[in-house]
N, C-alpha and C positions, 0 to 999 in steps of 0.2 A: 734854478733849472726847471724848464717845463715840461710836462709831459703832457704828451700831445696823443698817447694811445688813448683810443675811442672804443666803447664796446658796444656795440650795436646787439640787441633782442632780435632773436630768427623771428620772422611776423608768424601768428597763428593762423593755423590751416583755415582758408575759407571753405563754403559747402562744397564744392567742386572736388576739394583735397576729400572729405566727409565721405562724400558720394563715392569719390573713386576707394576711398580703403574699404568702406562698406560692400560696394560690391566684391573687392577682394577676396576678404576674407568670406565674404557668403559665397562665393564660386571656392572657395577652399576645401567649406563643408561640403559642397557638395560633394566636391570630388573625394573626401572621406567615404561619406555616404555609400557613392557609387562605388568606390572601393569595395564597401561592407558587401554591395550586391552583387559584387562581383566575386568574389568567397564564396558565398551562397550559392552563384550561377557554379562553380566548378565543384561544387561538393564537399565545401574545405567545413573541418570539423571546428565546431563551437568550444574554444577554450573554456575548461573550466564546467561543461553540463553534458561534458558522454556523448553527444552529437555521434551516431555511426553514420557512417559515409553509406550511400546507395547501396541495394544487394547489389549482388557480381548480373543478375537476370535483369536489370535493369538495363534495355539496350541504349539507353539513351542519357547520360547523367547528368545533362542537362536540363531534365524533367523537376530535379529538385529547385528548378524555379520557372516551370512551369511558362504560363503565359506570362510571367514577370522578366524571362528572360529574353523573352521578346523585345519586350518593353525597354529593358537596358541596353541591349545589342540594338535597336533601330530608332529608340526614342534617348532623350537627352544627349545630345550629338550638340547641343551649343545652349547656352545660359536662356536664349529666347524660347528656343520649341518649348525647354520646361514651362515658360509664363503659359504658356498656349496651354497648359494642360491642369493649369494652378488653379482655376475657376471655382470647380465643385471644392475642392479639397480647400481653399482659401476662402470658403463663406463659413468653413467652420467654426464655433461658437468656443474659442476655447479663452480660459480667462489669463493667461499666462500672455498675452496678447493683448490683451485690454485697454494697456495704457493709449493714451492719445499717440505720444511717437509715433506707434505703428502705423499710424494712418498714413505718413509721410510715403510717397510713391517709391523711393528708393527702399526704407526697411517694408514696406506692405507687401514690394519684391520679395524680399528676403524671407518676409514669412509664409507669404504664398507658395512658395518654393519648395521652402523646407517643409510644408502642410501635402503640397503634392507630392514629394518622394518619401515620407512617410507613411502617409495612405498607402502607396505604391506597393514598400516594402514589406508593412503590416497585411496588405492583400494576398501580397504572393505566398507568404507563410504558407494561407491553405489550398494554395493549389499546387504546390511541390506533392509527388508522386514519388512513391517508392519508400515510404516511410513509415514508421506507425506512428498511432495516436502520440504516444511517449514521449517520442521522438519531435513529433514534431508538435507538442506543447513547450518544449524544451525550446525549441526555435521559436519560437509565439514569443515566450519569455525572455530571451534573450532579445532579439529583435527590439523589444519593447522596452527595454532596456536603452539598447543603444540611441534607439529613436528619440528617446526622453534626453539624454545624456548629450545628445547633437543637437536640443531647439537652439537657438539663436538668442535668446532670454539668456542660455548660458554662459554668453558669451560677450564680453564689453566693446569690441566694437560692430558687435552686429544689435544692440541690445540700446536702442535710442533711450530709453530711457535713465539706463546708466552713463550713457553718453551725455545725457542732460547732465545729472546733478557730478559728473566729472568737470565739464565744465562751472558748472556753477561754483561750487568749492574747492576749485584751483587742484581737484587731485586729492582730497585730504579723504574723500569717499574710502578709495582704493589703500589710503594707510590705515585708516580706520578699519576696512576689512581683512588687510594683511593679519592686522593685530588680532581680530576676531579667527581667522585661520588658521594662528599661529596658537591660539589657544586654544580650539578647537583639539589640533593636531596632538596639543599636550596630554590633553584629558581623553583623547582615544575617540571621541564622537562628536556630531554635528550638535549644538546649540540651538535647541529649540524653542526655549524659554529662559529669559534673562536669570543670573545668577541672583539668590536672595528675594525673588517676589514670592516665594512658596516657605512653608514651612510647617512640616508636621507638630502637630499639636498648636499651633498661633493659627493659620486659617486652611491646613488641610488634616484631614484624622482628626477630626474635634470634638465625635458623638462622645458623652461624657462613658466609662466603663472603666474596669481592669483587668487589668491579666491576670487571671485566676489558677490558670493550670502553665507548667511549660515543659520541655521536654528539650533535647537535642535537636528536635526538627521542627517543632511548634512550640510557640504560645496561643493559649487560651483564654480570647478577651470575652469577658460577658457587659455587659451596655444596661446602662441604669434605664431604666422603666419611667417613661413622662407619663404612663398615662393611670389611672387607678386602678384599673383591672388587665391581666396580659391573657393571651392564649394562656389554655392548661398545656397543652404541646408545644415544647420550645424551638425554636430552628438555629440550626446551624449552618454557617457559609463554609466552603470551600472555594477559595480566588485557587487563582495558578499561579505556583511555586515560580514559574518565570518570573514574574512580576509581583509588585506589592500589594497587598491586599487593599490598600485608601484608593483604587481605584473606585471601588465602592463605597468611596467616605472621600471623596472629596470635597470643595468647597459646600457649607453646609447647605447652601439651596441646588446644590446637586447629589444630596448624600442620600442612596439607598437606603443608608444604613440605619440614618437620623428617620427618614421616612417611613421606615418599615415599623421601627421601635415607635413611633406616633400613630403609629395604626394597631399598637396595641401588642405587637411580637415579642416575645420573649427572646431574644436574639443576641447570638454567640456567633465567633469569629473566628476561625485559623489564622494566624499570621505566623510564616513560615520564616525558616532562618536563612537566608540568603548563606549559599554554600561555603564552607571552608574547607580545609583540610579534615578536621573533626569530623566531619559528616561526607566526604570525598568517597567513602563505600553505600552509602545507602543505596536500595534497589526499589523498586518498582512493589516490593512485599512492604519495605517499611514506608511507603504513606500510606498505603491500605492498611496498613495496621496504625498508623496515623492518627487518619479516617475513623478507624471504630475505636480507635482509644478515647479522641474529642466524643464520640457518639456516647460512649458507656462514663467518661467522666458528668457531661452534663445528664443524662439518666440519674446517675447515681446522686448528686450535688441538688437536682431537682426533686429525686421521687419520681423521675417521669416514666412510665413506658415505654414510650417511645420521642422519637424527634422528629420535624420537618427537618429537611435539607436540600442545602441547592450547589450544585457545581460548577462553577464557572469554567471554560475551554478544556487545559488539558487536566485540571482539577477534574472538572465532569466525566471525562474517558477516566477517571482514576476512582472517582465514585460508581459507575459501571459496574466496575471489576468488583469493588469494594459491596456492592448490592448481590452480585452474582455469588461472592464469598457466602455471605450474610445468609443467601437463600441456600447454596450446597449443606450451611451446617447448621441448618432450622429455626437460624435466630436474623430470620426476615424482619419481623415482627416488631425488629430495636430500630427502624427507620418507618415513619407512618406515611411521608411524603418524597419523593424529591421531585428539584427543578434542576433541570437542565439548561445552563445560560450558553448558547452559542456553543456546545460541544459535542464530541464526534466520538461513535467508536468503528463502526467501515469507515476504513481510510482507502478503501478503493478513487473515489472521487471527494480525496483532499483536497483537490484545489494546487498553488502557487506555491506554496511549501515542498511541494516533492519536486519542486526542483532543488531542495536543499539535502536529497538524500540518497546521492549515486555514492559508488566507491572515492569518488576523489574527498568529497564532504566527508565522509565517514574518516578518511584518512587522516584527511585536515583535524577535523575533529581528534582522534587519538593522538597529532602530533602535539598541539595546542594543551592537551590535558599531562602530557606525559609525566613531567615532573611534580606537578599538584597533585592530577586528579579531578580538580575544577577548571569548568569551564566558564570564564570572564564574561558576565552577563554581555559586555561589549558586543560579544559579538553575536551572540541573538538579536540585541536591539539591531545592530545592522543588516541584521537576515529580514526582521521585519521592515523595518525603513525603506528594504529594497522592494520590498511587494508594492508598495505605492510611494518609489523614488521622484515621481513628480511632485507630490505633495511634502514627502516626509525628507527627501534630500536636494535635491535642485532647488527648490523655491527659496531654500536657506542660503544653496549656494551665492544665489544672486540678491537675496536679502541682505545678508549678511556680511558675504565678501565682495562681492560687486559694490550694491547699493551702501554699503558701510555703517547700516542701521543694524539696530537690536533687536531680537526678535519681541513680540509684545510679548505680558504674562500672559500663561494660556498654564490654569491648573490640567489640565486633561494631559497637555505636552512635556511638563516638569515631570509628571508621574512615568511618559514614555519615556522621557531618558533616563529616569531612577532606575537602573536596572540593577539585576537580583543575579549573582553566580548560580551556577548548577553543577551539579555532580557530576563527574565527566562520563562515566561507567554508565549511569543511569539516563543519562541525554541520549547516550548513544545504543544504550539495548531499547529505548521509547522508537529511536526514528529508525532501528533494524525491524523490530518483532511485533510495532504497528501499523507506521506509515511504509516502510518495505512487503513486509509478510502478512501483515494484515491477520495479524493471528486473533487479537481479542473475537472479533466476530465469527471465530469458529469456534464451535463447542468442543471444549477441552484442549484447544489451541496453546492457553495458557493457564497456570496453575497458580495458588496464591497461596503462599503458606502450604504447600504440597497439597490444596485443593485443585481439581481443575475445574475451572468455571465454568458457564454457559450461561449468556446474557438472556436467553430464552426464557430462561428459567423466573427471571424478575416479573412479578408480579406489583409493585409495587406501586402505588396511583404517581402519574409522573406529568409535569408541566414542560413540556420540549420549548422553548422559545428560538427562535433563528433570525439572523439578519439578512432582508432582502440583498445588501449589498456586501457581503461579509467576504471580506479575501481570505482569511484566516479558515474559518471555518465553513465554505462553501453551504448556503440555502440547501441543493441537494443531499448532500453529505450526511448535514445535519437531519435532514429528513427522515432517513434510514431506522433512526433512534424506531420513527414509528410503526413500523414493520418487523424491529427485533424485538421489543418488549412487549410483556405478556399481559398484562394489567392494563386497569384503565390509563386513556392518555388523552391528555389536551395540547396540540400544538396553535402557538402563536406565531404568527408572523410579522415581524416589528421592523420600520423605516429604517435606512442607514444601514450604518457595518456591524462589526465585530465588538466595538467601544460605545457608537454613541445610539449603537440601535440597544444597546441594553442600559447604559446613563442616558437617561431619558425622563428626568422628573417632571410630573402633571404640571406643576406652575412652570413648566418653560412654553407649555404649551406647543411643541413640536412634532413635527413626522407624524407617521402614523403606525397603523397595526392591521392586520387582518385574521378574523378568525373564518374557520368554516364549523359549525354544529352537526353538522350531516357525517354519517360515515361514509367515506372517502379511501378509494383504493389507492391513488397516488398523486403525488405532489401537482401533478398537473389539474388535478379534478380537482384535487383542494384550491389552489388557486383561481379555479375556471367560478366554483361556485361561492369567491370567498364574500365575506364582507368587511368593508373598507370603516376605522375608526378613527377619526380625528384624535390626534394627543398619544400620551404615554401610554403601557400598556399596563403598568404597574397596577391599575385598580383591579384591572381583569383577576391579574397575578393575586391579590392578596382578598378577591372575592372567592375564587378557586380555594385557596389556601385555607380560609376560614369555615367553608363548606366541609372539607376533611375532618375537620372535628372544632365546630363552633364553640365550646366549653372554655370557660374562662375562670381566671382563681385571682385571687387578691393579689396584688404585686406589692410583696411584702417577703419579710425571711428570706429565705435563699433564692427567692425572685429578685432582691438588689444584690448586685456585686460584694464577694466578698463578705455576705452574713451569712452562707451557708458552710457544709461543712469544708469548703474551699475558699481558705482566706486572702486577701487580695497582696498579691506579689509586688504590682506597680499598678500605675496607671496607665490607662489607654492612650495612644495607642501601644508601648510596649516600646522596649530595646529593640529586641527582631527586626522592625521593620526599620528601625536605625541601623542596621547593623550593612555594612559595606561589603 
């Protein structure tokens, strides 16, 4: 017996079929989009960022979108008029666009489109009336959210070039990224760097030292001496307890750390213990007590006087306090230096972050800790991710689950997903009675050990460094430093952000820096008369430092790890910063 059933393959879609689902779904977004603007035109509150709706005196409530809602209500009326208005917004330079696909006339639509009603929508933010500042940074930030969250890149069939390599590999892209999304999912965060290309002590943390001191909240790594003679003044780092300290000891032709120690520094480390239950109570007194423990253990271990030191972001607002302490109870004196890497104490003009500190955050926050006490470093890393979601989330999304590739090794990106718990108590009196109340920068605002402080009070010679492009810690922000502190001060101003304007080593030969020498009343005049430095800024950094006290002693005894009266625990980098 024969069987005569046939099964015939449905034929593949020709361009025609391509064209027509392409413009579908790109008229889909749209009408999302317009959705979004259309929220906006009636007043409707921003889930999730405290968005208040118009005062009641506002006679007109469709003022919160301004000439935008013009624009909505009489323009975008059919898929064409939008082309007519793509022109300016579609020469835009953006690389998320780049690949060749886009050139094709149907997706070049689609990006033109979606480039003019995001210009659109970004524009109207600042002509909405009836709002404040607050307020309507809050919408800046949301808005820019969504806008990133709607390109068309994000999307596979508006996204020619995942439409290429779909076809090309029958599909196996989109299994490939299933499986990367489904991992993803597992591990609570996006994949920014491949599993296993990094590895503390094989080729990241590799400056040779040990952990000499350690505590409940610290160990205390000192770093073997390459060179024959060190600084008589030793310096100590302070990173931020968010994160791990090999930020600054990453691969070794990117390591501060390695760098600094070749130039002759005596040079000590904080590496903090990523939160447990164990430490679930500390406060905001015990790193500043931290702070001068590491201070008076190396003093004492050395014979020294005193120390350099530098603090890196919220480390830095935490040495502030810790200086302001220092100076209320006469023993200034035990700090000869500090530097300031990208840190703030006004948080008036924080920057992107206060969007992270209304009553709902706060909420979130104490629900999240309830039963620990700790807060899952997870979810800071995703609070930052969000500030630059085009780079740090989307471009994964369609690298990774679209496109169905790996992300490459990038040590700088291994380091941002290594994230560090925090204390839940202490996260959240940081983003109440700083970036809320803005108390440090009031004298006697806050108290330290039943001192109250006043930042005024510091005297002490201080290196301010800022990143021109810093989401974190805003250029202005950071400026402020130079207007509270009383002592001398040198501010730098260095290429990039928050990361790579302070990893910055001379042999990469990148970005730049600017100083001004003149006294200078405000950030504008300093900028207006700066001058501009090709490279790192680090030589500046550690000519400045050497100037404080040029004096040098044998790098010998208790200048190598562990032959002084503090014998060596482990090796560098230490447990702590293995610790999960």
């Amino acid at each position: 017996m024969t069987d005569d059933t046939t099964t015939t393959t449905p034929p593949l879609p020709g361009f025609e079929d391509v064209q027509h689902w392409t413009l579908l779904m790109g008229k889909a977004q749209q009408m999302v989009m317009e959705a979004w603007a259309e929220n906006l035109s009636k007043a409707s509150a921003m889930p999730g960022f405290g968005l208040p709706t118009p005062p009641a005196t506002n006679a007109d409530p469709m003022q919160w979108m301004s000439a935008g809602a013009e624009a909505w209500s009489k323009g975008m009326e059919a898929w064409s008029q939008m082309i007519d208005q793509a022109t300016a917004a579609g020469e835009q330079r953006d690389r998320r666009f780049s690949g060749e696909g886009w050139q094709d006339p149907v997706f070049d639509t689609v990006k033109q489109s979606y480039l003019a009603i995001a210009d659109r929508l970004m524009g109207t933010v600042d002509k909405i009336d009836g709002i404040d500042d607050d307020a309507r940074s809050r919408l800046r930030f949301a808005t820019k959210e969504f806008v990133d969250a709607m390109s068309p890149t994000n999307f596979a069939l508006l996204n020619p070039e995942v439409m290429k390599r779909t076809a090309e590999t029958k599909g196996e892209n989109l299994l490939s990224g299933l499986k990367n999304m489904l991992g993803d999912i597992s591990r609570g965060q996006v994949t920014q760097s491949p599993e296993g290309a990094f590895e503390l002590g094989r080729n990241l943390a590799t400056t040779p030292g040990k952990v000499i001191h350690e505590t409940r909240l610290f160990q205390l790594i000192h770093y073997a001496p390459t060179t024959e003679d060190v600084l008589a003044t030793p310096l100590v780092i302070f990173p931020p307890w968010i994160n791990r300290f090999y930020i600054l000891d990453l691969t070794p032709e990117k390591s501060f750390v390695k760098w600094a120690v070749k130039q002759g520094v005596s040079l000590f480390m904080v590496s903090w213990k990523s939160a447990d239950e164990t430490i679930a109570d500390v406060t905001m007194d015990d790193y500043v007590a931290a702070q001068v423990e590491a201070i008076d253990v190396i003093r004492d271990v050395l014979g020294a006087k005193s120390v350099h030191t530098i603090g890196y972001c919220v480390a830095g607002t935490t040495l502030a306090a810790t200086l302001a302490m220092l100076a209320a109870k006469g023993d200034a004196d035990k700090v000869a230096s500090v530097t300031f890497f990208t840190a703030q104490v006004d948080f008036e003009d924080a920057g992107d972050l206060k969007m992270f500190i209304g009553d709902d955050t706060i909420g979130t926050l104490q629900k999240l800790t309830a039963e620990t006490g700790v807060l899952d470093g997870r979810v800071m890393a995703a609070t930052f991710n969000l500030l630059r979601g085009r780079d740090l989330v989307w471009n994964y999304v369609v690298n990774n689950y679209l496109m169905g590739n790996d992300p490459p090794p990038f040590d700088l990106l291994h380091w941002n997903s290594d994230v560090t718990n925090l204390p839940g108590e202490w996260h959240r009196d940081y983003l109440t009675r700083l970036y809320r109340q803005n108390l440090l920068v009031q004298p006697g605002g806050i108290s330290i050990d039943g001192v109250p402080i006043d930042l005024t009070k510091i005297a002490t010679p201080a290196y301010i460094q800022a990143g021109r492009e810093d989401h974190i810690a805003p250029l202005a922000s950071v400026w402020k430093l130079m207007r509270i502190l009383s002592g001398s001060k040198r501010f730098v101003l260095a290429g990039s952000g928050h990361i790579a304007g302070v990893v910055n080593p001379p042999a990469a030969g990148k970005y730049q820096y600017w100083t001004n020498d003149k006294k200078v009343a405000s950030l504008d005049e300093f900028v207006a008369g700066a001058t501009e430095h090709k490279g790192s800024w680090w030589p500046d950094w550690i000519e400045w430092l050497k100037a404080r006290d040029p004096k040098t002693v044998k790098a010998e005894g208790a200048r190598v790890p562990g032959k002084g009266k503090k014998k060596a625990i482990e090796e560098a980098p230490g447990r702590y910063v293995r610790t999960r």
